[in-house]
N, C-alpha and C positions, 0 to 999 in steps of 0.2 A: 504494500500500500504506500502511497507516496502523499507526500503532505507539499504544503506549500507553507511557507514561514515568512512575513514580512522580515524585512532586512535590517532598515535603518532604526535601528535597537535604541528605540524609547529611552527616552527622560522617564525618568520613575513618576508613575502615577500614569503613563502611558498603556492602555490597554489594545490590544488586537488579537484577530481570528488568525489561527490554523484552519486551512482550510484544505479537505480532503482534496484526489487526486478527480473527481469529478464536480468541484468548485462548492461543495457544502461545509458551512460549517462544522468542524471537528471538535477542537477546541480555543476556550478565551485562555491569552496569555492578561493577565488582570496586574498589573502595577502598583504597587501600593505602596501610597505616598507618604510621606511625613513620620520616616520609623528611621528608626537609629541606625538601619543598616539596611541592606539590599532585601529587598522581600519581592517575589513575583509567586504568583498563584494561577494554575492549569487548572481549569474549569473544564467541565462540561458542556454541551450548549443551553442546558436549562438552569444553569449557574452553582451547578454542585464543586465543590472544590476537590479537583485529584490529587493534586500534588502541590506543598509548596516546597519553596524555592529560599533559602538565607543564607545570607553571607557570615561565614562565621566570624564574630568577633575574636578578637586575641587571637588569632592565631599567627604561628611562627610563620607558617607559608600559605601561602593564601586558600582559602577552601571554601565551598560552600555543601551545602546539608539540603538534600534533598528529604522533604519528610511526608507520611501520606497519613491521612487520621490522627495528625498532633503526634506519631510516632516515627522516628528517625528511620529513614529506608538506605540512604546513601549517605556515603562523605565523597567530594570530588575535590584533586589537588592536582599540580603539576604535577608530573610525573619527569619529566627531564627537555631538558630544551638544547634542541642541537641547530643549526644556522639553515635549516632547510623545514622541519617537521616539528611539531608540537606534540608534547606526548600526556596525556591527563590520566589518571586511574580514580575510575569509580570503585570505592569498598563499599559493598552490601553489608547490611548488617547481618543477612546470615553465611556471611564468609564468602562468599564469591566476589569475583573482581571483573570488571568490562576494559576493557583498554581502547581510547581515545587516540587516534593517532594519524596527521595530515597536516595537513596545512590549511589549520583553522579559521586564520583570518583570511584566507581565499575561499572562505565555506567551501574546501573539498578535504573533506575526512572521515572514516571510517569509524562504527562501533563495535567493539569485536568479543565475545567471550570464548578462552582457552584459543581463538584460531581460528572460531569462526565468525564468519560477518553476522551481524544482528542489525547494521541499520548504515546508509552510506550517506551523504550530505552533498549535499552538489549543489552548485547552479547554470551545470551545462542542459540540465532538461529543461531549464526554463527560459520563457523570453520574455516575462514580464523582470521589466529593472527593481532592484531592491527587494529582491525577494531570492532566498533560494530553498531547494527542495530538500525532503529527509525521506526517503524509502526504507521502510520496516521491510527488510528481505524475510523474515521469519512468521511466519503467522499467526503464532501462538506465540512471541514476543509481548511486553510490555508494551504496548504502543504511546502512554502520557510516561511511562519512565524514562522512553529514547529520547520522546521530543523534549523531555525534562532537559538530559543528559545534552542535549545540542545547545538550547538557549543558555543551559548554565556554561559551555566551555566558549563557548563563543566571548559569555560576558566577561568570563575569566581573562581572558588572553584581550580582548578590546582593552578592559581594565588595566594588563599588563602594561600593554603600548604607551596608553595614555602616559602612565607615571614615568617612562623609561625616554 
């Protein structure tokens, strides 16, 4: 299934639609304004909340927490930076890891568990500007935990640029 994601990544308090690969509503990315730290929230489209989205305070390297039901599902961190590819790891809280890996501010990278692909990021299937696409290759995949996994490494690595 292939999603479509607006690009130009919101001022906080900024909300928009994921929108399936036949142009319907998937999910709200919902911005939420005036909090201490990064908070974005993955809706449903009749406004149920799937996932949220935080930046973690204190921390030594930068991470943010994916949580579903007020309960922590992910930690996501750099994982190592080499002058061509970006590399992130998702840890699950029940011990599994996803490996993040591309050239993220070119929105072309890979979500992979043990070796295999779980979900690719592109913006060569698209021709609308300012947006690129996320393909859940797996079916039975998490579908709001990948697209979670894409806006949070995206913001991560923007956030990187900015400071550096």
């Amino acid at each position: 299934m292939k999603y479509q994601v607006r690009d130009r990544i919101f001022g906080i308090g900024d909300d928009y639609w994921i929108t399936d690969e036949h142009g319907r509503k998937a999910f709200l990315v919902d911005g939420k304004a005036l909090r201490l730290r990064d908070t974005l929230e993955i809706k449903d489209p009749s406004g149920q909340v799937l996932i949220t989205l935080r930046e973690k305070m204190f921390s030594l390297r930068d991470a943010m927490t994916i949580e579903r039901d007020g309960e922590a599902l992910a930690t996501i961190r750099r994982k190592r930076l080499s002058l061509l590819r970006n590399h992130y790891r998702v840890s699950l809280v029940e011990g599994t890891e996803l490996d993040v890996s591309g050239k993220i501010l070119d929105r072309e990278f890979a979500v992979e568990y043990d070796g295999e692909l779980l979900a690719e990021v592109s913006r060569r299937w698209l021709s609308v500007r300012e947006t690129y696409g996320v393909n859940v290759v797996r079916e039975d995949a998490d579908h709001a935990l990948l697209l979670a996994v894409a806006v949070c490494v995206i913001r991560m690595a923007e956030k990187e640029r900015e400071e550096h």
